[in-house]
N, C-alpha and C positions, 0 to 999 in steps of 0.2 A: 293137556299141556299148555294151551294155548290161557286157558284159564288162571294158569299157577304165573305165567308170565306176565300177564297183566296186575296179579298182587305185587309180582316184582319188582314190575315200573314205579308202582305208587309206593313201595316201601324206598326204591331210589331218589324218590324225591325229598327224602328226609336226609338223606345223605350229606355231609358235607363234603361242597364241591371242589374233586382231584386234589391238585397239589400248591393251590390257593392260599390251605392252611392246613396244618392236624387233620389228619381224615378219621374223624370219631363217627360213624355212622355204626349203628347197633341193630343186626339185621342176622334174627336167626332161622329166620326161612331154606330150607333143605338144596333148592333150588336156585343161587341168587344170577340172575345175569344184571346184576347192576356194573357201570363204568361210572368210573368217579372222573369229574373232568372239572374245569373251569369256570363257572360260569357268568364271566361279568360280563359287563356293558354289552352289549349288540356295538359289533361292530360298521359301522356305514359306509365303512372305503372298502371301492367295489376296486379293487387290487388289480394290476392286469398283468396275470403268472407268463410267465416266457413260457410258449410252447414247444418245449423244445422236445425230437425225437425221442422214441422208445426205445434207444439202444441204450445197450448195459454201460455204467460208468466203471472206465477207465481205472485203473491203480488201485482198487480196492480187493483187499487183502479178504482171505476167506478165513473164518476159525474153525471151521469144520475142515476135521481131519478122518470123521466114519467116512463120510460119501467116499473118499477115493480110493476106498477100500472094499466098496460095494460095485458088485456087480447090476447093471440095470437088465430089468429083464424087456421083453416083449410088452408095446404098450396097451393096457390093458384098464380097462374105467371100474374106478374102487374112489372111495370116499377115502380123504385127507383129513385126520383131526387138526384143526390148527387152534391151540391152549390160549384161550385167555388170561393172561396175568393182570397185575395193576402194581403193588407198591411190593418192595420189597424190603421188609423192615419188623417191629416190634411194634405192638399196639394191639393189649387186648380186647377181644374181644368185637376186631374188626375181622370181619371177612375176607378185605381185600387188600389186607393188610400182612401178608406172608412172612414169618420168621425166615432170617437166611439159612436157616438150618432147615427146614421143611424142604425149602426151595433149592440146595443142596442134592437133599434125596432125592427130589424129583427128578432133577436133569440127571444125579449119577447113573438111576434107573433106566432111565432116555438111550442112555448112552451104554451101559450094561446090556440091554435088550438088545442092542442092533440094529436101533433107528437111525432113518436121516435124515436129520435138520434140511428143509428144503427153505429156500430163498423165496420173497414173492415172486420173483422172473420165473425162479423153475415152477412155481404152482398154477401161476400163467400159463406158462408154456405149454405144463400136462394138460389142465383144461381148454385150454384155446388152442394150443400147437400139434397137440398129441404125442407131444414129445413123454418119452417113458421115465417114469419114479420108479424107484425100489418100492415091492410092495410094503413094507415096515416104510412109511415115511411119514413127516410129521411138519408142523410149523409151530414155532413158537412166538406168540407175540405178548409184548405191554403195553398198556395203555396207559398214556395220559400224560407221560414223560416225567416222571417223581427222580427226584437227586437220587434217591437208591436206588434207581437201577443202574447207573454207573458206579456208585460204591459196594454196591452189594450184587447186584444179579450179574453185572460185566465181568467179575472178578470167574465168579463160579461159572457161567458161558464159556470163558477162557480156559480154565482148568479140563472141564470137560468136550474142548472142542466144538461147541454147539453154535449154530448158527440163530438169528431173531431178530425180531422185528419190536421197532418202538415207534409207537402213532402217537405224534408229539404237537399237543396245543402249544399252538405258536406264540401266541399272545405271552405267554407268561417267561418264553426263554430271555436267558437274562435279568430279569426284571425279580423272582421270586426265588427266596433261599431256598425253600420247598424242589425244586424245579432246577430242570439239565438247564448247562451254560450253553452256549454256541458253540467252545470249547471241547465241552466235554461229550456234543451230540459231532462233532468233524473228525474227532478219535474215533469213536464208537464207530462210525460209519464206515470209518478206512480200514476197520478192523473188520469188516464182515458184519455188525450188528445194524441192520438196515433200519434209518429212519423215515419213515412215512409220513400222514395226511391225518390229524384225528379233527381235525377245522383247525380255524381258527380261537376262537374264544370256548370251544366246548357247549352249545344250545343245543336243546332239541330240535332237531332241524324241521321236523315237521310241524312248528309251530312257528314256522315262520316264511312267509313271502319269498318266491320265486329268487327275486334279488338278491333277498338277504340273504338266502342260503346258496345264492351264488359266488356274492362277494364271500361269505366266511371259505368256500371252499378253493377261490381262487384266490386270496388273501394268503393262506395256508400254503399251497403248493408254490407259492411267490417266492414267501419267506426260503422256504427248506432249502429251491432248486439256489436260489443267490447262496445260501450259508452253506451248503455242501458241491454245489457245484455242475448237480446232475440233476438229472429227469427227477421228480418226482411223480410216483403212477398209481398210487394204491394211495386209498384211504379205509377208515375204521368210522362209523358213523357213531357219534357219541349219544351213551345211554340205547345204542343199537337200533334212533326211530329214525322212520323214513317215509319219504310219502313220492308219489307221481313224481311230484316237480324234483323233489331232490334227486332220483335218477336221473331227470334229465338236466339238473343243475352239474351231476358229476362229468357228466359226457363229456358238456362245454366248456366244465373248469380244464380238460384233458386228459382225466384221472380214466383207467382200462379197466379197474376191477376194484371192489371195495365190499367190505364185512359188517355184517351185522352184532348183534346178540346171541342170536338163536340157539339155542343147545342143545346142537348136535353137529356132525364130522359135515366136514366141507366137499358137497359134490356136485358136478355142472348143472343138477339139474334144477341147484336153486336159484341159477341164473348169477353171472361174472359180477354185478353189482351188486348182488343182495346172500352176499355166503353166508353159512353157522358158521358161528366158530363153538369150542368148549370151554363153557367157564370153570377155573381152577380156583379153591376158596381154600382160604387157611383149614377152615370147619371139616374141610375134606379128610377120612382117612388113608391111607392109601392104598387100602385096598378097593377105595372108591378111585382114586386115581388112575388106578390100576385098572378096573370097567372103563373107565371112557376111554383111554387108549384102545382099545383093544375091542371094544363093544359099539357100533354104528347106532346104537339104538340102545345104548345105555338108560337104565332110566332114570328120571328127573325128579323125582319126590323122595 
């Protein structure tokens, strides 16, 4: 496995990067955990993010309407799939590029089964608080913050009550047609669809100096906490790499827990900074879809 992922990094480098421009990347490996992100300039301002408490923000509206109709049982330690997404849109023959029709089925399935969309607080909480999930529980997130996930994945979210997460490169809001407004991430957020940490400018952060992957990561939870108002506590490591110092770059930015690549279901024992998540490919069919929900050890080739 470990093998198949290392062709995956090097087929993501051919990628064009997130939502910059056109995401044409051609990549028909069975397996991809590629994150499409950003990737200009190195950022040098080392940002100084307000470190503000871990408690839940305020006035924000939930779309999940399963959870309050589930009962929680007794807490009980079991692996979380939490779904990689990326673009939600048209573009063949990308992988990470989702028809909103695929992406439809998915969540109605989600939602048909008797899942429930858990928040990052509650996926927190279960692994750090021991606070109890429904066994059927699930997270869904996107990466990279592309304009169609507000015109396209927010709409369907909403339909089906679902709750999600978007690890939004900061550098580009505003600035790129491709890419969420300010706007359109302070809606999203009051509705229940949590914005998070993907960096700043989207690097591989393990190629780069202590500082600088301090500054991108405290740059990043600067931006969010002023445009939305709250804590920001979670990030998504772009392109999934990581090293030493970036751990202990996340501690000090004041970020509790953050996501890798890795493919497979999120469980404490891959440690609160370095979870799987499951990557979700247009290429998938669903009854592949259908294995990783439901399969901890689903396989990868």
């Amino acid at each position: 496995m470990r093998k198949s992922l290392a062709i995956i990094m090097i087929l993501a480098a051919f990628a064009v990067a997130g939502c910059s421009s056109k995401s044409s990347v051609q990549n028909t490996a069975a397996e991809s955990n590629t994150q499409a992100g950003t990737n200009t300039t190195q950022s040098s301002s080392d940002s100084n993010a307000t470190n503000t408490s871990d408690t839940s923000s305020e006035g924000k509206q939930s779309t999940d309407t399963s959870a309050a109709n589930t009962t929680k049982t007794a807490y009980t330690v079991h692996g979380v799939p939490v779904l990689m997404y990326h673009s939600i849109g048209v573009e063949s023959g990308n992988p990470i590029v989702m028809p909103p029709e695929q992406f439809d089925t998915e969540m109605k399935y989600i939602k048909d089964q008797g899942y429930t969309t858990l928040t990052l607080d509650e996926l927190y909480d279960y692994f750090e608080n021991k606070v109890a999930v429904p066994d059927k529980s699930i997270v869904i997130t996107l990466d990279d913050g592309y304009e169609n996930n507000y015109t396209e994945a927010f709409p369907i979210l909403k339909k089906y009550g679902l709750k999600a997460t978007i690890f939004m490169v900061t550098s580009v809001i505003d600035v790129n047609p491709n890419c969420l407004t300010s706007a359109q991430l302070k809606e999203m957020d009051k509705a229940g669809i949590d914005i998070e940490s993907h960096t700043a400018t989207h690097p591989d952060l393990d190629t780069l100096s202590y500082a600088q992957q301090l500054a991108e990561l405290k740059e990043s939870k600067a931006v969010l906490e002023k445009l939305l108002g709250r804590p920001v506590k979670y990030v998504a490591y772009p392109t999934g790499k990581y090293n030493d110092d970036t751990l202990k770059a996340v501690q000090e930015a004041g970020y509790r827990m953050a996501f890798t690549t890795n493919g497979r279901w999120s469980d404490k024992s891959d440690g609160i900074l370095t979870l799987d998540r499951v990557y979700i490919s247009t290429f998938h069919s669903m009854s592949v879809f259908k294995t990783r929900l439901t399969n901890p050890n689903y396989p990868v080739n």
